[in-house]
C-alpha positions in Angstrom: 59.6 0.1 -61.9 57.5 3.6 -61.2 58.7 6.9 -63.3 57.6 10.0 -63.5 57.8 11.5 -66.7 58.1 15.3 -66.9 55.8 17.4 -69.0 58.5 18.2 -71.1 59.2 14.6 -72.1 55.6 13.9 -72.8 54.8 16.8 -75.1 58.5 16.0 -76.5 57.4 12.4 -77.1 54.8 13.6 -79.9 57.5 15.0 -81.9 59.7 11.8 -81.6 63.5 11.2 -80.3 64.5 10.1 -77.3 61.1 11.2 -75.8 59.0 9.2 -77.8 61.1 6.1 -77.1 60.9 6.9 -73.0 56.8 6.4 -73.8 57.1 4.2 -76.1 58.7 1.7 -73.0 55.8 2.5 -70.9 53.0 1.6 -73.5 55.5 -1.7 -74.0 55.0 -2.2 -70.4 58.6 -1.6 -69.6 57.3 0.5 -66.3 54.9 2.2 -64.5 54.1 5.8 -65.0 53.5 7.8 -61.7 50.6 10.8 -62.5 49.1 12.9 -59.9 46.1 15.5 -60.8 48.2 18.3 -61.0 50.8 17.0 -63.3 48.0 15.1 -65.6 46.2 18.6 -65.7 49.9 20.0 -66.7 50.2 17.4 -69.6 46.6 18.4 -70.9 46.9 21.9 -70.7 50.3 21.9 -72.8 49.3 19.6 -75.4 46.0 21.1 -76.0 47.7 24.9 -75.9 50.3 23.6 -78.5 47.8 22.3 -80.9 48.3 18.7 -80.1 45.3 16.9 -82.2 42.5 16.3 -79.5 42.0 12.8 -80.3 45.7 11.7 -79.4 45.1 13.9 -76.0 41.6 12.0 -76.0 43.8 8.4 -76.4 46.2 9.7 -73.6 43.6 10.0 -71.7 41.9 7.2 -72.2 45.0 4.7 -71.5 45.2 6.9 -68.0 41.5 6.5 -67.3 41.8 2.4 -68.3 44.9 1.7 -65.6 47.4 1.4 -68.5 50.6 0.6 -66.6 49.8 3.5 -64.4 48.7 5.0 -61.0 47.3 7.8 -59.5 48.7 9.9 -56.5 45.0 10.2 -54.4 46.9 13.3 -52.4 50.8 14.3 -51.7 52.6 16.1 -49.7 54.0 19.7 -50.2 57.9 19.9 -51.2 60.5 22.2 -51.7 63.0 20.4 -53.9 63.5 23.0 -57.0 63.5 26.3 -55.8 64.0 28.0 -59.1 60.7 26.8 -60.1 57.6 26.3 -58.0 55.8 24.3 -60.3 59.0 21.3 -60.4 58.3 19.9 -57.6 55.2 18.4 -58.6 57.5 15.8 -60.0 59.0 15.0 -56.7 56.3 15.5 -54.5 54.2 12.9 -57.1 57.3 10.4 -56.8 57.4 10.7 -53.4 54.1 9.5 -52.8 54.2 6.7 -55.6 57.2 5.4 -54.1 58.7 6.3 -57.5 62.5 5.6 -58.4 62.9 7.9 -61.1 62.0 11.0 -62.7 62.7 11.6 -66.6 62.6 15.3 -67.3 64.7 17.5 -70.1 64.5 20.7 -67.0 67.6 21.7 -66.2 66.4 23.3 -62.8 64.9 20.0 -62.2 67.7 17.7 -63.7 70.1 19.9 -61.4 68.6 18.1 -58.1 69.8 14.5 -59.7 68.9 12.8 -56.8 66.5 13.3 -54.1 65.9 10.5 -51.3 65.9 7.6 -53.2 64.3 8.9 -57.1 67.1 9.4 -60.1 66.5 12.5 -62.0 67.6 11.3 -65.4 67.3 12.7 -68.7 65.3 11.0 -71.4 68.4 9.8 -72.9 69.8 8.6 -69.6 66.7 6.6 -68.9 66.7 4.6 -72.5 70.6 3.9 -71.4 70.0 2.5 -67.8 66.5 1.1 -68.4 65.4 0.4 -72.0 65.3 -3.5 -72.6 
């Protein structure tokens, strides 16, 4: 299964909860995340702006880099799915080009579209309900 994960979760997910269980699935395998450039240069730029240690960014990084249960959008296509905030539909315009099915985000401008073509907008606590195994 691909998901996108929201920056929110991903930050979220070194401070524990329902976050760090959504990533802990994907290092277990449990799916594929779906990254494009922009939303990978999102992740980075939060972490390292709230003081995440650089060699945990650096290991992110590196299971990116390596393939790990992930893929890379090459290019994708403008959308205008969250009109409250510009930036949001990143997600969608990423899962749209990954063929994603689901997009895990605690944004409620975001979590307000809950479905778009065929992608789920779930929060992280939906996601461990439906998917965890």
């Amino acid at each position: 299964m691909r998901v996108v994960v929201d920056t929110n979760v991903m930050v979220s997910s070194f401070f524990g909860g329902p976050p760090r269980a959504v990533i802990d699935c994907w290092r277990r395998g449990e799916f594929t995340l779906c990254v494009s450039r922009p939303l990978v240069d999102e992740y980075v730029e939060v972490l390292q702006r709230l003081g995440v240690r650089k060699d945990l960014v650096r290991e992110l990084l590196e299971l990116w880099a390596a393939g790990y249960h992930v893929v890379f959008a090459d290019a994708t296509r403008p959308l205008r799915v969250v009109p409250a905030d510009s930036d949001d539909n990143m997600l969608f315009e990423c899962a749209v080009a990954l063929k994603a099915k689901t997009i895990v985000t605690g944004d409620r401008a975001v979590r307000r579209v809950q479905r778009y073509m065929d992608i789920d907008v779930v929060t992280p606590t939906e996601f461990l309900k439906i998917h965890a195994k």
